[in-house]
N, C-alpha and C positions, 0 to 999 in steps of 0.2 A: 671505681677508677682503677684500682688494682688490677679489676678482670679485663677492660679494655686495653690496658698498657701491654698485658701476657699478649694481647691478641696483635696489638700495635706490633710489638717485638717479637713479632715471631714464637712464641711458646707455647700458642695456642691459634687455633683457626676460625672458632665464630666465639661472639657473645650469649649468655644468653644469663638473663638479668631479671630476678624475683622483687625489684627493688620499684622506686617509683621512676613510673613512663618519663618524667621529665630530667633526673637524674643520669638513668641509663642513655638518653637523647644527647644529657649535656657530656656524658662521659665518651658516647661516640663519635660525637663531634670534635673534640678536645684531643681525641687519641685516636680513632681510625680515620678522621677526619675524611669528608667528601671526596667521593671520585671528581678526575678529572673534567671538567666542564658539566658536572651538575650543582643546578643553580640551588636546590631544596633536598634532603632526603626527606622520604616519607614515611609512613606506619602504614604498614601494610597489615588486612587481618581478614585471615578465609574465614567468612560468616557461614557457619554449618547453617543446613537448611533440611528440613522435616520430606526423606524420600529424594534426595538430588543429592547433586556434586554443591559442597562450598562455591558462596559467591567472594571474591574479593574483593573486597572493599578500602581503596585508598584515597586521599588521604586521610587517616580517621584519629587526628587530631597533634599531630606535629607542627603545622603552619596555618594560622589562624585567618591569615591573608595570603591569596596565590596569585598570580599574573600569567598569562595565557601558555608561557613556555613553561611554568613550571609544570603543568598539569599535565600538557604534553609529552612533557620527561615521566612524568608520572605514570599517561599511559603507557610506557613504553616500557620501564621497570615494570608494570604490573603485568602484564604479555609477558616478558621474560619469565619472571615469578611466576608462573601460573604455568608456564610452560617446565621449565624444571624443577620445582618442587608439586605441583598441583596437578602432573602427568594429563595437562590436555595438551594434547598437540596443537589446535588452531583456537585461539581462547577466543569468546566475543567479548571485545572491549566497548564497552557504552561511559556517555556521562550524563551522569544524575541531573535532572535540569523540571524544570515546572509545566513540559510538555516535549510529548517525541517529538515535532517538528524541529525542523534546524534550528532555526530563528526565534524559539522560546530563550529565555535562559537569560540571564544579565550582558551587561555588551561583551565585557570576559566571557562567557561559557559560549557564546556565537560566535567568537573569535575562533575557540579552541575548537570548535566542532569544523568551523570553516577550513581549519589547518588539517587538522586528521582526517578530514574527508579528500584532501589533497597532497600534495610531496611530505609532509612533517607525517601520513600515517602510514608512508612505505612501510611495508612489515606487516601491519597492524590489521585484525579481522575486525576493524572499526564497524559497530554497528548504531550507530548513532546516538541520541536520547534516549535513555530511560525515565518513568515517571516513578515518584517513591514506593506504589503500590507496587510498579515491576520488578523492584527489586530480588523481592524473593520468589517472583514466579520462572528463576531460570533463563530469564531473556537474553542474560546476559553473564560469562563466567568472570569480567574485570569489570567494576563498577568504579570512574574516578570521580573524584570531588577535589574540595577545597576542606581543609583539618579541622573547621568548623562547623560545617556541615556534616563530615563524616561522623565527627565526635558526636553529632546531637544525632545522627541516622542508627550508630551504634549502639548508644545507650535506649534508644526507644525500640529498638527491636529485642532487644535483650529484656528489656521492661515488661513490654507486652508480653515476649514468650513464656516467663519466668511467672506474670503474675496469671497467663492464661491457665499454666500447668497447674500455680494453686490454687485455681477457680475447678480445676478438674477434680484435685482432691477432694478438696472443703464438699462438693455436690455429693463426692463417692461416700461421704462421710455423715451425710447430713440426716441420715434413716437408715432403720435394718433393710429397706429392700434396695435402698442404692448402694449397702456396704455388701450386697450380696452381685450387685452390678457390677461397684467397684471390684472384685475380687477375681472376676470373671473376666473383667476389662484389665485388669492389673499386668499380664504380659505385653497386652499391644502398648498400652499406655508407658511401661519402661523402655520399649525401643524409642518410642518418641522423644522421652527425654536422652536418650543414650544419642540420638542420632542429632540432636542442637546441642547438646553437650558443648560448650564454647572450651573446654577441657582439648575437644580431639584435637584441635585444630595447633595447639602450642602458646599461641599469644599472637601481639603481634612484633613484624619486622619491621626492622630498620631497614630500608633500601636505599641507594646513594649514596651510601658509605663506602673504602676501599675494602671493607670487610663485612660481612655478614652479623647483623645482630637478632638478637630475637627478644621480646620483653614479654615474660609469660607475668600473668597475673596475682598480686598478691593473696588470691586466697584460693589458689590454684592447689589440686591436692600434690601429690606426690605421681599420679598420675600425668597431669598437666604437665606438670616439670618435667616428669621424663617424656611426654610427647614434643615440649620444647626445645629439649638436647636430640632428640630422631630427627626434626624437621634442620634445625639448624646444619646438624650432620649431613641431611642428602643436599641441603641448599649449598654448602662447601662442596662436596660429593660433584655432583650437577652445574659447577662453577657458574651459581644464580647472579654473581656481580658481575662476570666476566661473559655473559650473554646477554643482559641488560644492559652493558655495555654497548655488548659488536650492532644491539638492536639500536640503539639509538645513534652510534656510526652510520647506519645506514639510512636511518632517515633524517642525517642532517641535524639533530636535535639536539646536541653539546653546544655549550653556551663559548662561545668564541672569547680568546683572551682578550679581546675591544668590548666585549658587552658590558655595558653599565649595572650597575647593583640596585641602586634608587630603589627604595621603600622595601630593601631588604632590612635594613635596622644596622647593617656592618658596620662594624670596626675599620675594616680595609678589605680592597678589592678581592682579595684571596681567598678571604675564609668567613662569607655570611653567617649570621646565626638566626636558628631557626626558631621560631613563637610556638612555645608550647602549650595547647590547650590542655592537656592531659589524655588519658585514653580510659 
């Protein structure tokens, strides 16, 4: 709360929070509180990928339940994000769905494809569905969801990655002549884990905020932390909330002071609160 308030008043320019995803959420909510006309912020978080650029992946675990605009604002911070801290110039934004075609997906996710493929994805290098396998094949550098979906996309790639590396070990290990394989394979095998490293990446962001946050992981070394305070740095640098912004200016995508809340959970019109799954 401290660190948000510095940022709230001016004595400081981004967040960036070793604490719990839900904490730091409620801290930036309460104190840098939502840009103007966005309905949800999100968790933003570049999934390193073995030989590629990071995919992002939003929402992956701030809002449990989404409604068609919000994902659309989603896309549209995640384009921005992607374009000033992520140095791609023309990002392919996809959403996660149970089939490329348009019309797979729940009546929500064919709503939202239906919109981004028309006026609400001006800006946007919408490239339509993705399936969970595509994720990590690159098809796509902004991948969006719904915080419950991302939450459960997040921890199972990091699962798999994490228990495939020590199925690598445990084999290099398991006889003198795979510890003589191992040894031999031991340089390629450290880049691989260097390069999914969820370390490089920082953690993940708050987007939607009037300020920039960043929530790097509690058991992140001192590495991670300080890749957490670089990215935060060029995302202020790169004015990532003041681009997410002008982006969604121009597609129309600010939630009008007449739009209703309903099944946000609010208190009052002004200031939704957002359902945190955790990250």
């Amino acid at each position: 709360m401290q660190a948000a308030r510095a940022v709230a008043d001016g004595r400081a320019d981004a967040l960036v929070s070793g604490g719990s995803t839900g904490s730091a959420l409620a801290a930036g909510l309460f104190n840098l509180r939502r840009d103007r006309g966005i309905y949800r912020p999100a968790l933003a978080l570049p999934m390193p990928m073995p030989a590629s650029a990071p995919v992002l992946l939003l929402d992956v675990g701030a809002n449990v339940i989404c409604r068609p605009e919000h994902l659309v604002q989603f896309a549209h911070m995640g384009s921005a994000f992607a374009q000033a801290v992520m140095g791609i110039d023309s990002p392919r934004v996809a959403l996660l769905s149970n089939g490329e075609e348009p019309a797979k997906g729940t009546p929500d996710l064919v709503a939202v494809h239906t919109q981004l493929a028309a006026e609400a994805g001006k800006g946007l290098n919408f490239v339509g569905n993705v399936e969970g396998t595509q994720v990590t094949d690159g098809l796509a550098d902004v991948v969006v969801m719904d915080g419950f979906t991302g939450n459960i996309t997040l921890k199972l790639i990091e699962g798999v990655s994490g228990r495939t590396l020590r199925a690598i070990r445990d084999a290099a290990m398991s006889s003198s002549r795979a510890k003589l394989g191992g040894w031999l394979l031991a340089p390629a095998v450290r880049r691989v884990r260097e390069e999914i490293d969820p370390e490089a990446a920082g953690g993940a962001y708050m987007l939607g905020l009037r300020r920039l946050g960043v929530i790097a992981h509690g058991r992140f070394t001192r590495r991670g932390f300080a890749r957490a305070i670089e990215v935060a740095a060029r995302g202020v640098q790169e004015d990532v909330i003041g681009r997410a912004r002008a982006a969604l200016v121009q597609a129309g995508a600010l939630r009008s002071a007449g739009d209703g809340l309903e099944g946000d959970g609010a208190g009052s019109s002004s200031e939704p609160t957002a359902t945190v799954s955790g990250q």
